[in-house]
N, C-alpha and C positions, 0 to 999 in steps of 0.2 A: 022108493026113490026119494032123497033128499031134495027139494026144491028151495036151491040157492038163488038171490037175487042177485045180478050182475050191478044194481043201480048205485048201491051205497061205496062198490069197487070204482065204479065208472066216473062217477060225482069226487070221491078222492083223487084220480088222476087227474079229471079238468080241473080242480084247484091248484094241485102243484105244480099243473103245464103253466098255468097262469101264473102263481107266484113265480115260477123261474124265471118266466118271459119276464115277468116286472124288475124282476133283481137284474136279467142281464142288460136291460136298456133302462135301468136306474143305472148300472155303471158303464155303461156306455155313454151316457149322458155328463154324468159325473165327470168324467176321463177327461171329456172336451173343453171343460172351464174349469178345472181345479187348479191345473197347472200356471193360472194367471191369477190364482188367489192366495193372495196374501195370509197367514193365518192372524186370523183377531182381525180383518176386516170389516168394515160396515160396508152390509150387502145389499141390495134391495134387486130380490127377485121377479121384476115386470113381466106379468103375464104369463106367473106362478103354476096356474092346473092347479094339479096336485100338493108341488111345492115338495117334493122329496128329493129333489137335487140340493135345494136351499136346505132342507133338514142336514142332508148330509154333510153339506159345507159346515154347521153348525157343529155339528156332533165329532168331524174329524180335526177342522182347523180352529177350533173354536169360534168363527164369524159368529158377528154378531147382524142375525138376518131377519127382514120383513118381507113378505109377503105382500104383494097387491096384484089385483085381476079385474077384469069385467066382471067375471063370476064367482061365485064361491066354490071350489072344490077343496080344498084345501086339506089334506089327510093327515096334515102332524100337530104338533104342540105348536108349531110357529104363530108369531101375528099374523091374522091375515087380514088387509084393508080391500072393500071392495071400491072401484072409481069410476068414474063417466069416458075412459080410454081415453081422455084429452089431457085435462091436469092433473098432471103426480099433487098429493095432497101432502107435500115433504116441502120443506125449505131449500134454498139453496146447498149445494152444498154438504148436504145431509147423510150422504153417503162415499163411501171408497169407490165403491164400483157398482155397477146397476148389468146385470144381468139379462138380456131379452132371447132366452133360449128356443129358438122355432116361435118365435110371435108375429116375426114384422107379416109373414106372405096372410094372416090373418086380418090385415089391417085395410083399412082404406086411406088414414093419414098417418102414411109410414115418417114422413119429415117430423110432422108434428111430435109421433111420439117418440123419434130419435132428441129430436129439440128437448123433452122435456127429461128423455134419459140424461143428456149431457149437462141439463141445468141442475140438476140434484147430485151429481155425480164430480168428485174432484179429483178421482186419479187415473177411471177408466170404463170403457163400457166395453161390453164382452158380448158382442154378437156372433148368433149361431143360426144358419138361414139354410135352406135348400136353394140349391143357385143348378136349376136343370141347364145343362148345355146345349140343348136341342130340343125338336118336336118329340120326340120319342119319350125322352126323359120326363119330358113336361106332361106329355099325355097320362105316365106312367104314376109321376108327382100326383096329379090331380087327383086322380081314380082312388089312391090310398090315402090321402087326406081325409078324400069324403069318407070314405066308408070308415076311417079309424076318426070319426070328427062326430057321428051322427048323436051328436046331445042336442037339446033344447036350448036355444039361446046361445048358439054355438055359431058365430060367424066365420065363414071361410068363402073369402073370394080368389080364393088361389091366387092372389097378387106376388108372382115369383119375379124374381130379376139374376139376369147373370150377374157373372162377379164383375167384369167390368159395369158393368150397369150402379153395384150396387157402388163401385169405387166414384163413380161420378157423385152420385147422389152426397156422397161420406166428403168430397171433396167440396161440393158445392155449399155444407152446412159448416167448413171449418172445423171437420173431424180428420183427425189425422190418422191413418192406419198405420200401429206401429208392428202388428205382426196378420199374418193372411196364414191361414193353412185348409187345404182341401183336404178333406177326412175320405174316413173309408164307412161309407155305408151301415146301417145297422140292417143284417138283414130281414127278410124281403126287401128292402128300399133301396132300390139300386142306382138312385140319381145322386149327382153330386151333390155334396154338402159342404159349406165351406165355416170356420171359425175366423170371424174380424175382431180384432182390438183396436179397439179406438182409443185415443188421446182426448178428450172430452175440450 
C-alpha cells in the first residue's frame, strides 16, 4: 500500500482559497474608489492596512500614492508613514484626494480625522464606511469586524453611524457630499455599506 499524505494537497488549497479571497475583495475594494480617481493623482491612503488598494491605484492609474496608519502592515513597495491617528504629518494641501477606506467606525475622533483628511486634501476625500441600517445589521457589523479585526494593537470600537447620521456630521464640518452611493455587499457581509465624496 502506498501511504500518501493529504497535508502538502490540503496546505496548497488553503493558500489558493486565501489568495483568491484576497484578489476578489482587493477588487471589490478597488471597484468602490477608482472610479473617483483621477489618473496621475496625489493619493494619500489614511488608514492604509495593507495598502494594496493604493498599490493598485499606482500601478493602473499611475497615482502617485503614500501610505500612513497607526500601524505598519504595509505589503507593497509604497511609502508607508506610521502617525499618532490625530495629525496627518503632510502639509496643507498636499494631496488630490485622501482616501479613508473602512477606517472612520475604527476611530474614536472620527471629526478630527475627517478635519485633517480635508486639510491635506484639495480636490476631494473618498469615504467608504459600513452604515448598518438596523439592530440586526449592526449586531451582524460587529461580530465580523471582531473576529476579521483580531491583531494586536488593533483598535475597534465599532463606532458605526447611519447614512443620515454620517450626512450631519459631513454637513456640520463644511464638507460637501458631492456623490452618496450604497454598494452591494462583499460577501459574508451583508450590511449596508455606503461610498461618500466629499468636497473638502
Amino acid at each position: 500500500m502506498i501511504n500518501v499524505s493529504l497535508t502538502p494537497m490540503l496546505e496548497a488549497l488553503k493558500t489558493n482559497a486565501k489568495q483568491w479571497r484576497h484578489e476578489k475583495l482587493l477588487n471589490w475594494r478597488y471597484g468602490l474608489v477608482e472610479k473617483h480617481i483621477a489618473p496621475g493623482y496625489r493619493v494619500l491612503d489614511q488608514g492604509a492596512g495593507t495598502g494594496w488598494v493604493g498599490w493598485r491605484l499606482h500601478q493602473r492609474k499611475g497615482c502617485r500614492v503614500r501610505l500612513v496608519d497607526v500601524l505598519d502592515r504595509n505589503e507593497t513597495e509604497l511609502a508607508h508613514e506610521v502617525y499618532d491617528g490625530r495629525r496627518l504629518p503632510y502639509a496643507d494641501g498636499s494631496f488630490d484626494v485622501t482616501l479613508l477606506i473602512f477606517v472612520l467606525h475604527h476611530a474614536r475622533n472620527q471629526e478630527e480625522i475627517l478635519s485633517e483628511a480635508a486639510r491635506v486634501s484639495s480636490v476631494k476625500i473618498v469615504v467608504v464606511e459600513d452604515t448598518p441600517r438596523n439592530r440586526f445589521e449592526r449586531a451582524v457589523n460587529t461580530c465580523c469586524d471582531t473576529f476579521g479585526n483580531l491583531k494586536p494593537g488593533f483598535l475597534n470600537p465599532h463606532n458605526y453611524r447611519k447614512i443620515d447620521e454620517w450626512r450631519r456630521i459631513f454637513a456640520a464640518m463644511g464638507l460637501d457630499v458631492i456623490h452618496q452611493e450604497v454598494v452591494r455587499p462583499f460577501f459574508p457581509y451583508i450590511y449596508a455599506k455606503t461610498v461618500f465624496v466629499l468636497s473638502p
